[in-house]
Structures are given as structure tokens and as C-alpha cells.
ZAPABA-42160 format. One record per residue (C-alpha): x, y, z; residue number from 1. Coordinates in Angstrom, 1 decimal. Example, Ala and Ser with C-alpha at 12.3 -4.5 7.8 and 13.67 -1.06 7.14 Angstrom:
2
px; py; pz; num
12.3; -4.5; 7.8; 1
13.7; -1.1; 7.1; 2
This chain:
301
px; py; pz; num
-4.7; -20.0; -13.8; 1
-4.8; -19.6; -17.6; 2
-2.1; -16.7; -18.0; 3
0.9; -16.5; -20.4; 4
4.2; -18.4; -18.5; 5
6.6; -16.1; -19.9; 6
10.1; -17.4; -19.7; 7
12.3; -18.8; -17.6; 8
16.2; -19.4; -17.6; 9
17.3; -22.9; -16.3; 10
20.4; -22.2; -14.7; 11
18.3; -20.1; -12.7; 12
15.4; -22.5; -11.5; 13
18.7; -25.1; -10.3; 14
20.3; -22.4; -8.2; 15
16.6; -21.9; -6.5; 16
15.9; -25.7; -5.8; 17
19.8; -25.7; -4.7; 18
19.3; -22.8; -2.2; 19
16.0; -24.5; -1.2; 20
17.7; -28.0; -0.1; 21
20.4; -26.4; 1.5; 22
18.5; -23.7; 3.4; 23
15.8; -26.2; 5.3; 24
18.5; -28.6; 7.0; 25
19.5; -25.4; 9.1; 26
16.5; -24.6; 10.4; 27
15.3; -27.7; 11.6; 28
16.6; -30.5; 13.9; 29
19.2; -32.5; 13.3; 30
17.0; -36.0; 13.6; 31
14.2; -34.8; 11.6; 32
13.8; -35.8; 8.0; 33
14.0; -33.0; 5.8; 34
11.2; -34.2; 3.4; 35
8.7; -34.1; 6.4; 36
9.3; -30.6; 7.2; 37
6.6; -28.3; 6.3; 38
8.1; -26.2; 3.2; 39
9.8; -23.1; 3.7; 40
8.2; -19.4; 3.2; 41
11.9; -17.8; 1.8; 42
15.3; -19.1; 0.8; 43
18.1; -16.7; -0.1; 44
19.3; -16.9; -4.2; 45
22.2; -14.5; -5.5; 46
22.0; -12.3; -2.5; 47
18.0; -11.5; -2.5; 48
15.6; -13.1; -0.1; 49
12.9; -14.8; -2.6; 50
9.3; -15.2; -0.9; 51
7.9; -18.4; -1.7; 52
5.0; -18.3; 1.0; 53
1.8; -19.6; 0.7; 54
0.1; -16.1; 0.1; 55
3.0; -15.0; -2.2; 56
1.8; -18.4; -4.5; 57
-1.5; -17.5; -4.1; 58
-1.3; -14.1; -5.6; 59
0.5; -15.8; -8.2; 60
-2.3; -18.0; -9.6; 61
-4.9; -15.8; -9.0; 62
-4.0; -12.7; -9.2; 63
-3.2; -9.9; -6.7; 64
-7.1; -9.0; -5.9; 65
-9.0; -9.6; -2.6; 66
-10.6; -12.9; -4.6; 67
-7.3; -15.3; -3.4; 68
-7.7; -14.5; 0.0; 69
-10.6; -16.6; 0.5; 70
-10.9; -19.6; 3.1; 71
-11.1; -22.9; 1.3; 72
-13.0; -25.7; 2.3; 73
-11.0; -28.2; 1.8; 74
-11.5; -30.4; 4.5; 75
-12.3; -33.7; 2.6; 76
-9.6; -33.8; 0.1; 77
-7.0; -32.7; 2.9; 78
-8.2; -35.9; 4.6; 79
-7.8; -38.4; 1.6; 80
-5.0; -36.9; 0.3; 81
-2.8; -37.1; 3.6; 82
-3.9; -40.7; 4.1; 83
-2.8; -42.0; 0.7; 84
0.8; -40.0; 1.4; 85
1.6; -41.2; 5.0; 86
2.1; -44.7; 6.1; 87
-1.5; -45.3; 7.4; 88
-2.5; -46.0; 3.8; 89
-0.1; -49.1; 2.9; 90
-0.6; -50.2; 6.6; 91
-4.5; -49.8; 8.3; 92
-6.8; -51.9; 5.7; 93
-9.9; -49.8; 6.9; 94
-8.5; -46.8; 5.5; 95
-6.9; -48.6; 2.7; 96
-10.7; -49.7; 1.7; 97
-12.5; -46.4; 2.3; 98
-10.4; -44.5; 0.1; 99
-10.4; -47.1; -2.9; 100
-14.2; -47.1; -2.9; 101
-14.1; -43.4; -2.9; 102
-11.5; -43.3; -5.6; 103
-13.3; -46.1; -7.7; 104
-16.9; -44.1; -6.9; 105
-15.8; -41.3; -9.1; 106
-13.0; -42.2; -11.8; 107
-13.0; -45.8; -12.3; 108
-14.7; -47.0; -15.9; 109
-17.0; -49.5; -16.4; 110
-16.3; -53.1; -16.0; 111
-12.8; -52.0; -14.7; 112
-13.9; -51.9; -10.7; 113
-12.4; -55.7; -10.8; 114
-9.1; -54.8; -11.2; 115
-9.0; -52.2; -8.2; 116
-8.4; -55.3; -5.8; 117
-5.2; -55.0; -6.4; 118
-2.7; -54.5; -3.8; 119
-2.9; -51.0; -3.1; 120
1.3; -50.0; -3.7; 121
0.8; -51.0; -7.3; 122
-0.9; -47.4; -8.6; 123
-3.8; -47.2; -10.7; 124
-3.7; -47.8; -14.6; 125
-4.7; -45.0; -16.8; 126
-6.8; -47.6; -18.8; 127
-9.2; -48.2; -16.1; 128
-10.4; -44.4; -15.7; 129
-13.4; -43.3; -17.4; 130
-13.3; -40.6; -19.5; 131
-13.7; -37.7; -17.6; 132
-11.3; -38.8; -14.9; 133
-8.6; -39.2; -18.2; 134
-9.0; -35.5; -18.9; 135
-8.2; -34.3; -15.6; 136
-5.5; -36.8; -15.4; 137
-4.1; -35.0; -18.7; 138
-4.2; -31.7; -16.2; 139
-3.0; -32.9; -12.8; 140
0.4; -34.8; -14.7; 141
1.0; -31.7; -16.7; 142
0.2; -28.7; -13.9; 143
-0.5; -30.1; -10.7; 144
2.3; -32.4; -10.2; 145
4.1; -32.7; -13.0; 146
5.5; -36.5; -14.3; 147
6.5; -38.1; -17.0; 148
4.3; -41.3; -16.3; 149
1.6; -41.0; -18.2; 150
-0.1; -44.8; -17.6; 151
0.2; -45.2; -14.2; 152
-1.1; -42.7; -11.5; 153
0.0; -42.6; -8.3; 154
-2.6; -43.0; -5.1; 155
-2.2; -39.4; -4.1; 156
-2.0; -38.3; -7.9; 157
-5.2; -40.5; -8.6; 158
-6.9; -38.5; -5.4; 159
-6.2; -35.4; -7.0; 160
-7.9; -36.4; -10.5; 161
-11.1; -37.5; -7.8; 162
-11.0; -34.6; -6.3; 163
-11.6; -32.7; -9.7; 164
-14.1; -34.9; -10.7; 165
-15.8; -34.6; -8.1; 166
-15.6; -30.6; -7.5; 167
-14.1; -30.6; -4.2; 168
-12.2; -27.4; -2.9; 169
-8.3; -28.2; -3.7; 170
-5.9; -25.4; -2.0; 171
-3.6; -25.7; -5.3; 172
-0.9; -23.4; -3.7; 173
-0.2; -26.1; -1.1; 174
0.3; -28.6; -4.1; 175
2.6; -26.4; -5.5; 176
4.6; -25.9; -2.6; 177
4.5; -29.5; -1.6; 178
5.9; -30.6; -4.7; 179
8.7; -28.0; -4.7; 180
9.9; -29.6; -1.4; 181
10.1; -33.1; -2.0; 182
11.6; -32.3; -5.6; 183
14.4; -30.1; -3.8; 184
15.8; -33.5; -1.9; 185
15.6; -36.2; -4.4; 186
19.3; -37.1; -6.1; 187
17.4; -37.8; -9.1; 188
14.7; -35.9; -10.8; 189
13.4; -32.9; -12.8; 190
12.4; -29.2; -11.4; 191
9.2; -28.4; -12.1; 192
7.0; -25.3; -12.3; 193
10.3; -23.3; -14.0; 194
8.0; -20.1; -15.1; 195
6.5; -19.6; -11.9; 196
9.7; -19.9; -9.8; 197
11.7; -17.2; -12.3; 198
8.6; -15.2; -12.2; 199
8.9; -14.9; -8.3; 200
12.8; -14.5; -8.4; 201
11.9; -11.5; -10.9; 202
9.4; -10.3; -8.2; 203
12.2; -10.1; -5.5; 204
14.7; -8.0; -7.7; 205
17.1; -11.0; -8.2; 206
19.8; -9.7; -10.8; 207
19.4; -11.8; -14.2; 208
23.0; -12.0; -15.3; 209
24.3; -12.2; -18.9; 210
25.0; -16.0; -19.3; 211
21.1; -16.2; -18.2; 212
19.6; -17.5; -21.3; 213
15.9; -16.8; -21.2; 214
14.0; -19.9; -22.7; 215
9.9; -19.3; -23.8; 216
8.5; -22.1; -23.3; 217
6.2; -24.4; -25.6; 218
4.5; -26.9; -23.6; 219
4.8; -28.5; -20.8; 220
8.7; -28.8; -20.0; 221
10.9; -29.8; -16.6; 222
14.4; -28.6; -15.8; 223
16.7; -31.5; -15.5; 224
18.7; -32.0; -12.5; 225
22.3; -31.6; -13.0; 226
24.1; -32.3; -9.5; 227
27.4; -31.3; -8.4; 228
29.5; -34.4; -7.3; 229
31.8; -33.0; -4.7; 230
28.9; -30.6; -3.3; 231
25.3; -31.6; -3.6; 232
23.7; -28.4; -2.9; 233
25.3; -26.9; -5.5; 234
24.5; -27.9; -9.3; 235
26.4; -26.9; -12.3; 236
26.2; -27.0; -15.7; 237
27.4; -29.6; -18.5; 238
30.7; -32.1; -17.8; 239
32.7; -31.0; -15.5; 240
36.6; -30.6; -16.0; 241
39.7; -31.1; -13.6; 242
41.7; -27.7; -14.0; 243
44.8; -27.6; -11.4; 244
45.0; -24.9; -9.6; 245
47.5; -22.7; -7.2; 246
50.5; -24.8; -6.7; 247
49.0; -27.7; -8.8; 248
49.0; -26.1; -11.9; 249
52.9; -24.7; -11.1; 250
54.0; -28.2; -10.9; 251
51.9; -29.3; -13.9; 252
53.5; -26.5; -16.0; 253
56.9; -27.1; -15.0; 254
56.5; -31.2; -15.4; 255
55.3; -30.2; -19.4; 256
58.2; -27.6; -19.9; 257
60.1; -30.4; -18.7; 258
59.0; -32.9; -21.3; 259
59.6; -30.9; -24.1; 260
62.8; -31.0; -26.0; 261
65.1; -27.0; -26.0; 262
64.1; -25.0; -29.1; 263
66.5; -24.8; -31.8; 264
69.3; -21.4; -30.9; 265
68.7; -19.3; -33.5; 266
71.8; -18.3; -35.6; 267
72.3; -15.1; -37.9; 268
71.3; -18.0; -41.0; 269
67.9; -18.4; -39.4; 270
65.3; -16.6; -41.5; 271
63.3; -13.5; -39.7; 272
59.8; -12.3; -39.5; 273
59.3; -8.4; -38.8; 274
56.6; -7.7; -36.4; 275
54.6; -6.3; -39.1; 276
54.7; -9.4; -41.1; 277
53.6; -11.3; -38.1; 278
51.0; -8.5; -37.1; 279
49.4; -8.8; -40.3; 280
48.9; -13.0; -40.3; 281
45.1; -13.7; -39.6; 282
44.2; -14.5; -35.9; 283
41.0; -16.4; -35.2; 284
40.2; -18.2; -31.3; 285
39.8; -21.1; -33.3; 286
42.9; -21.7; -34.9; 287
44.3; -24.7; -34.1; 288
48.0; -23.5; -31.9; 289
51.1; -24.8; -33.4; 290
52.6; -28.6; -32.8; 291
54.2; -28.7; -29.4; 292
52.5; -26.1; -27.1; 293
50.2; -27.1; -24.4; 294
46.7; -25.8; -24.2; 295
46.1; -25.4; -20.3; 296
42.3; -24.6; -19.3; 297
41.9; -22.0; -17.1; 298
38.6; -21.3; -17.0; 299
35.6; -23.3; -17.6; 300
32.7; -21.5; -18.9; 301
């Protein structure tokens, strides 16, 4: 997994997770929840089919050799992990218990195991991990499944960091995936894994247009979520502006043509400018236009 993330473009990484949420509803039924779909293996971005299949992140963090086609045993954290992020965890107490005393087993420090008694939808404190289990917290926040909460851990986030501890088989690519698909539906969030989503849309032959800027990253970094108010599958990019259009912008015109007072008739005493006078006058597109025109935006860009 330690390879160089190249770059990304943001613009493009929102028009992925876009297609995503709006590609899923179609494919499922009508009274099934989105969010507990199993994640889609392709969504369709600028006209190219993008494969974002379990094998397809495979090859991407391991590399395209025979070595990522191995069969994980992952058995035992599948188990813990899918407890912790269904219902069954806030709601059977014998579950509830075994999975703490796993948890606490492995990652909890010394003279901490006290506190763990807590009520189980309160999270687990940073400050009560040992050392080693900080470290790998450090990794699962940053690359696993990214957040900005650094002193609190989440049940299924604090199985992860157990898991690692512990040396159990993690199928990573699942992560991956599962986090892409709950990120896609939430009204409020950041995108994560940018370099590896680009990286696959470059893979697929998607066109990287000019207004595309290419951003290298530094450390560890999100893409914020920019919605579109009148179409939530659709994001866009700074404020937006209200430009009439067709027959809108006819009547705006005419109702500001209206307002303004009639030029001055010129006479044979008004002073002339030859064309060449006035073709020789510095232009700039940021000089300011004369008192009593209207600036109309057309375009935003």
C-alpha cells in the first residue's frame, strides 16, 4: 500500500460520488434503503463506464500480480465488525459484552478497563488505548476510514485498530468500498480516498478536461462536499448565482432599458471621436464599464 498518490482534481472526485448516489437507487427496489445495498461494481462518469469492483480495488493496492488474488481469512473480524455496525450491537447485551472484552483484550491501557462500562453508543476515548493500539488508530483515521475525530473512535473504527493489533486478516478493499457507499448518501460530509478514485477514472479513459485542476497532494486531505440545492445528485462548485434565462432575461432587459432615462440626441455641436481615436484607448476585462450600463451575467464559470 505504500505507493506515490499522484494527484487528483476535486471537481472530479464530486462528479464520481454524484454519479455513484444517483446510479444505485435505480437498480434496486423502491423500499430498500440505499445505504444497505451492497456497493456497486461500475457507475457511469462523463460518458465512460468506471470499474470500481472489488478486484479492480484490489489490483489497486496491491498491484496487478497474482499476489492480490489470494483468499483471505477473514472470518473473525468479518464477524465483529458486522456486529458492531448492525443493530444487534446497541440491542442483544451478550454480543454487546463479547465484543467489548475482545476490544478491551487487545487495545485498552492499563488502569483504563474501568471506564469501558460505559454505555456502549458513547465510542471509545483515544486516551484509554495503549500505545500500540494509538499508532494504528493514527492509520485506520487517516487510510482506512478517514475522519476528522481524532479523540473518539467509533465501535467499528475501534474493531479495526483491534483487528491490527491483533494481526487478523482484514479484506481492506471491502473497507474501501464500504466507505465510498455510505459517504455517497450522506447530505453532509467529505469524499475520501480522492487519489485512488481519479487514479481509476484515469484507468477507464475518462477525458480530463481543461478546467480540471490537478491538485498533488501533501497529507492526508478530504474533498468537501458541495451539494446542489435544486438537484442533489448533482454538485457544483462555489456560490451559486440566479442568471435569467430565455424569456426571463428578455423581460429583465427590457424592464432595465425601461428604467433608464433617453440618451442625450446628439447635435452637429457635440464633440466626435474617430474610430481610430477610440480604437486606440486601452481595453482591459477588468475595467470598470461606464456609469449607467448594466452588467448582465451570462455565464457562470
Amino acid at each position: 500500500m505504500a505507493r506515490d498518490p499522484g494527484t487528483y482534481s476535486e471537481e472530479i472526485v464530486r462528479e464520481f460520488y454524484a454519479s455513484y448516489a444517483a446510479t444505485l437507487p435505480g437498480s434496486i427496489d423502491n423500499r430498500s434503503k440505499s445505504t444497505a445495498q451492497d456497493p456497486i461494481t461500475s457507475t457511469m462518469v462523463r460518458g465512460f463506464p468506471v470499474d470500481i469492483s472489488h478486484t479492480t480495488i484490489n489490483r489497486f493496492l496491491y498491484g496487478p500480480g497474482p499476489d492480490h488474488t489470494w483468499a483471505l481469512n477473514t472470518t473473525e473480524f468479518d464477524y465483529r465488525w458486522d456486529v458492531v455496525r448492525s443493530g444487534a450491537f446497541m440491542r442483544n447485551a451478550e454480543q454487546t459484552e463479547t465484543v467489548i472484552l475482545w476490544l478491551a483484550k487487545y487495545i485498552v491501557a492499563d488502569g483504563k478497563r474501568a471506564e469501558w462500562v460505559t454505555p456502549p453508543q458513547l465510542g471509545i476515548r483515544k486516551a484509554t488505548l495503549n500505545f500500540v493500539a494509538k499508532f494504528f488508530w493514527l492509520l485506520v483515521r487517516n487510510r482506512v476510514s478517514p475522519t476528522k475525530a481524532d479523540n473518539q473512535l467509533t465501535w467499528d473504527r475501534a474493531v479495526m485498530v483491534a483487528a491490527l493489533v491483533v494481526g487478523l486478516e482484514i479484506d481492506f478493499a471491502r473497507m474501501l468500498l464500504t466507505e465510498i457507499h455510505e459517504r455517497a448518501f450522506k447530505t453532509s460530509t467529505t469524499y475520501p480516498f480522492p487519489c485512488l478514485i481519479f487514479q481509476l477514472f484515469r484507468d477507464s479513459g475518462v477525458p480530463i478536461w481543461h478546467c480540471d485542476r490537478l491538485i498533488h497532494p501533501t497529507g492526508t486531505l478530504d474533498v468537501d462536499l458541495i451539494r446542489d440545492e435544486a438537484n442533489v445528485a448533482a454538485p457544483h462548485r462555489g456560490p451559486q448565482i440566479d442568471v435569467p434565462l430565455g424569456t426571463g432575461l428578455v423581460d429583465v432587459v427590457e424592464q432595465m432599458q425601461g428604467d433608464e432615462p433617453a440618451p442625450p440626441a446628439h447635435t452637429d455641436d457635440a464633440p466626435t471621436f474617430s474610430s481610430q481615436a477610440s480604437s486606440q484607448a486601452p481595453s482591459s476585462s477588468r475595467a470598470t464599464p461606464p456609469s449607467g450600463s448594466n452588467v448582465i451575467p451570462l455565464v457562470q464559470v
